[in-house]
N, C-alpha and C positions, 0 to 999 in steps of 0.2 A: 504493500500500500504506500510507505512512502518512497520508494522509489518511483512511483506511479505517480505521487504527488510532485516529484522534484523532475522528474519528467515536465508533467504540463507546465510546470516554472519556468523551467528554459527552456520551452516552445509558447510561450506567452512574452518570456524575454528577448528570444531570437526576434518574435514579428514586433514587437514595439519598436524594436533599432531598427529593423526592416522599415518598419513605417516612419520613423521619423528622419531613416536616409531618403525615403524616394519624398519626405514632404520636402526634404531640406534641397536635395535635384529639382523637382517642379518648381521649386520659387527662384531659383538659379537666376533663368530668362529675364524670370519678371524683374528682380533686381537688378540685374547687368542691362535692359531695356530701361529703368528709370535713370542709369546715367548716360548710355548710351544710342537709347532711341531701339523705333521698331519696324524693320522692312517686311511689308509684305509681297512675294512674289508667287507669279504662277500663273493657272489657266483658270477657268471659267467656274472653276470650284472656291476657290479663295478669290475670285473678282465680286463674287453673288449673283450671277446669272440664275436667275430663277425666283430671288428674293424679292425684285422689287426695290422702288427706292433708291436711283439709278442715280448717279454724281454725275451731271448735264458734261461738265467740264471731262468727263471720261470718256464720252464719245461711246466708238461701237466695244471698248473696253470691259463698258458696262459693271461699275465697280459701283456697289451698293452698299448704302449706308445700312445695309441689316447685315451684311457678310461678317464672317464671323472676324476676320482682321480688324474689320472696322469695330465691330463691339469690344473688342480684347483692348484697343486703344482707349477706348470709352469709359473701361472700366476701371484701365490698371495707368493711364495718365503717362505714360511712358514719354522720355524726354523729348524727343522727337519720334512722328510717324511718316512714312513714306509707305505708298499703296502703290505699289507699281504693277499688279496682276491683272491680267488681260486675257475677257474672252478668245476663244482661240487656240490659245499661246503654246507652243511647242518649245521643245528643248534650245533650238537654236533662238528662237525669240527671246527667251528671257537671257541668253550669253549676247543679243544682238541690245535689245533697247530696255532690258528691267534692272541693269543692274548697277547702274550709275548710283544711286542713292546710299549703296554700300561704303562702308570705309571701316579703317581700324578701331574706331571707336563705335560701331554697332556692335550693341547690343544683343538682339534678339531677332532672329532671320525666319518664318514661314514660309513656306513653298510645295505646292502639289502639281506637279509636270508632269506628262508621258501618257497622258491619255488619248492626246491627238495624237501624239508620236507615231503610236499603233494604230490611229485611224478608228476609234472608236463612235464618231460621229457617224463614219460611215456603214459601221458594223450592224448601227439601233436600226439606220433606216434600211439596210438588206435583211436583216431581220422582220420587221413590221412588213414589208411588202413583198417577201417573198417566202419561200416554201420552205420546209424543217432543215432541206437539205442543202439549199443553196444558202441559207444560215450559217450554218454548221461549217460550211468549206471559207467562208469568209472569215469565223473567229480562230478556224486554223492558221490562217493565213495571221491573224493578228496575234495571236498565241507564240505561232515562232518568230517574228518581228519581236515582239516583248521578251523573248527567249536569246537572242541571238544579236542582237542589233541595239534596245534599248539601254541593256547595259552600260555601252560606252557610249551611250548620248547623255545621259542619267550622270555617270561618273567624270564629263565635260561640264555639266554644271556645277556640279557639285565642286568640284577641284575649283571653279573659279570664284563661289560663293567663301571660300575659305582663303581663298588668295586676298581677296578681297576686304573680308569681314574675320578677320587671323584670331578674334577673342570674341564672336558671335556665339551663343548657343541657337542652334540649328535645329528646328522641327520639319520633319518632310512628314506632311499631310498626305496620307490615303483617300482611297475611295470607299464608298460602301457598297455592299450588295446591292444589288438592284431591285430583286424579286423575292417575295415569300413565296417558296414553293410547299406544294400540297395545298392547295386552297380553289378552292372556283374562282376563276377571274377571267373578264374577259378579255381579250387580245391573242397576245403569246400564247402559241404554247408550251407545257410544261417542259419538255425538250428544248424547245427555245431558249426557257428561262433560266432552268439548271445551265444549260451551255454558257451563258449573258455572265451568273453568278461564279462560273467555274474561272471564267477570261478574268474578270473581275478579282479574285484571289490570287491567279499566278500575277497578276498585275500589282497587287499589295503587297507578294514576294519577294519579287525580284526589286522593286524600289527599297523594301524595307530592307535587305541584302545590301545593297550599295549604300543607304544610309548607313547603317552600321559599317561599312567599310572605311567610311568618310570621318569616322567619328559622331555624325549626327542621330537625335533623336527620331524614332518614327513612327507617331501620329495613326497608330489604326483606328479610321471609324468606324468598323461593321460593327462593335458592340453597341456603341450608343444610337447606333440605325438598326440595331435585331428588334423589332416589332412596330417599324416603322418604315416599313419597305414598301413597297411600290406591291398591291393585291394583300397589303396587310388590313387594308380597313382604317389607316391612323398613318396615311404616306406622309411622311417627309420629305418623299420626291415626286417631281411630276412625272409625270406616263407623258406617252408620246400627244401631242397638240400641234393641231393640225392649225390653230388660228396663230399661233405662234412659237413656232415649230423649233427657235434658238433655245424655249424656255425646257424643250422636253429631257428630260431623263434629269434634269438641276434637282439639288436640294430647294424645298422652298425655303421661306427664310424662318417657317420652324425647324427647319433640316439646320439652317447655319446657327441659329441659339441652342436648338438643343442636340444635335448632331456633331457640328464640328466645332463650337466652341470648348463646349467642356472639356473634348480631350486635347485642345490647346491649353487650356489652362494647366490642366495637369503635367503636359510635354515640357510646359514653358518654363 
C-alpha cells in the first residue's frame, strides 16, 4: 500500500513539473512578442478567409479582423504587429513579399503554408464535381507532391524565417480535418471524404516533420476542430458555396476563435 501511495506521489509530481514546463514554453512567445513584436505569415488560413470582416487596405489578401492572428494581437498587446498572410499564398510567396516585417528583434513568428503548394484548391473542386475515382487519382497526385517535393519548399521557408527572425519563437499552424465521417450528409461521398481527411493528415505530417526539424513549434488543429467539422452539425468550416466559392472549405470565424486561436495560444 505504501509503495502504491508513493507511486501516485511521483506520478502526480512528474505531471505538475510536466505542467508547469509546457505552461512556462507557451508563455515563451507571448513574452518575447511583448518586446519584440508579432509576425503573422501564411495562406488563407491565418489571412481569415472565411471569417469575414475583411481589412479594405488588404485587398484580395483578405486578412480579417476575426483571424485568429488578429485576435492573438488583441489580446496579448504585443509590441508590434505585422499581418502579412495572404489568401492564396504558396511557399514561394511568402520567401517573395511576407517576409520583410521580420528582423532580429521578433519576437513571435505564425505561419500555415503548403496547402496550395499541393494544389489543394484544386483537389475540393475535382472532388465536388467529379466521380469517386477521378477524386481519388487527383489526391494521389497531391499526396506524392506533399511527399516528395513539399519538403524542400517547407524547409526554404522555414531556413529563411530563422535567418531572419534568429530569437523568434516559431508556431507553424496546421490544418484541420475536413469531414466527420460516418454521418449522413449531403455532398461527398464517404470515400471522398475519408480520402479529403486522409490528404489532410499526411499534410499535418510532413509540415509538423520539418517544423521540428527547424526547431519550430507545430500548431495541430484537428483536436480543437474534432466535432466541428464540416457534416458535424456544429461546422466551423464552410462546405463548398457556390455564391462565393473563395469562402469554401475556410474556417468561419468560429473556426479562427475557437479552432485556431486556442492552440496558438498554447504554441505561443
Amino acid at each position: 500500500m505504501r509503495r502504491s501511495r508513493v507511486a501516485v506521489l511521483v506520478s502526480s509530481l512528474l505531471l505538475a513539473v510536466g505542467a508547469a514546463l509546457t505552461g512556462a514554453a507557451s508563455a515563451q512567445g507571448a513574452q518575447l512578442a511583448a518586446t519584440g513584436g508579432y509576425v503573422a505569415l501564411g495562406d488563407s488560413y491565418s489571412s481569415g478567409v472565411g471569417a469575414g470582416s475583411y481589412i479594405s487596405s488588404s485587398g484580395d489578401c483578405k486578412r480579417s479582423t476575426k483571424a485568429f492572428p488578429y485576435l492573438w494581437n488583441a489580446a496579448h498587446a504585443p509590441a508590434s504587429f505585422s499581418f502579412t498572410a495572404c489568401s492564396g499564398a504558396r511557399t514561394g510567396d511568402v520567401l517573395a513579399g511576407q517576409l520583410g516585417p521580420l528582423d532580429s528583434s521578433t519576437g513571435l513568428v505564425s505561419i500555415s503554408v503548403g496547402g496550395n503548394d499541393a494544389g489543394f484548391a484544386d483537389v475540393m473542386t475535382t472532388c465536388v464535381t467529379s466521380s469517386d475515382s477521378t477524386c481519388l487519382s487527383r489526391i494521389n497526385t497531391a499526396r506524392s507532391y506533399v511527399s516528395s517535393t513539399l519538403p524542400g519548399q517547407l524547409d526554404s521557408v522555414y531556413s529563411a524565417i530563422r535567418s531572419k527572425a534568429p530569437a523568434a519563437r516559431v508556431v507553424v499552424i496546421g490544418y484541420p480535418r475536413f469531414y466527420q465521417l460516418g454521418t449522413t450528409c449531403l455532398g461527398l461521398s464517404e470515400t471522398k471524404r475519408t480520402a479529403i481527411n486522409n490528404a489532410s493528415d499526411l499534410l499535418n505530417s510532413v509540415t509538423a516533420q520539418r517544423a521540428a526539424a527547424h526547431g519550430f513549434v507545430f500548431g495541430d488543429v484537428r483536436t480543437t476542430f474534432t466535432g466541428h467539422e464540416i457534416c458535424s452539425g456544429s461546422s466551423w468550416l464552410h462546405s463548398v458555396n457556390w455564391l462565393n466559392i473563395g469562402e469554401s472549405y475556410h474556417p468561419t470565424a468560429s473556426g479562427q476563435s475557437g479552432g485556431y486561436l486556442p492552440v496558438l495560444n498554447n504554441a505561443a
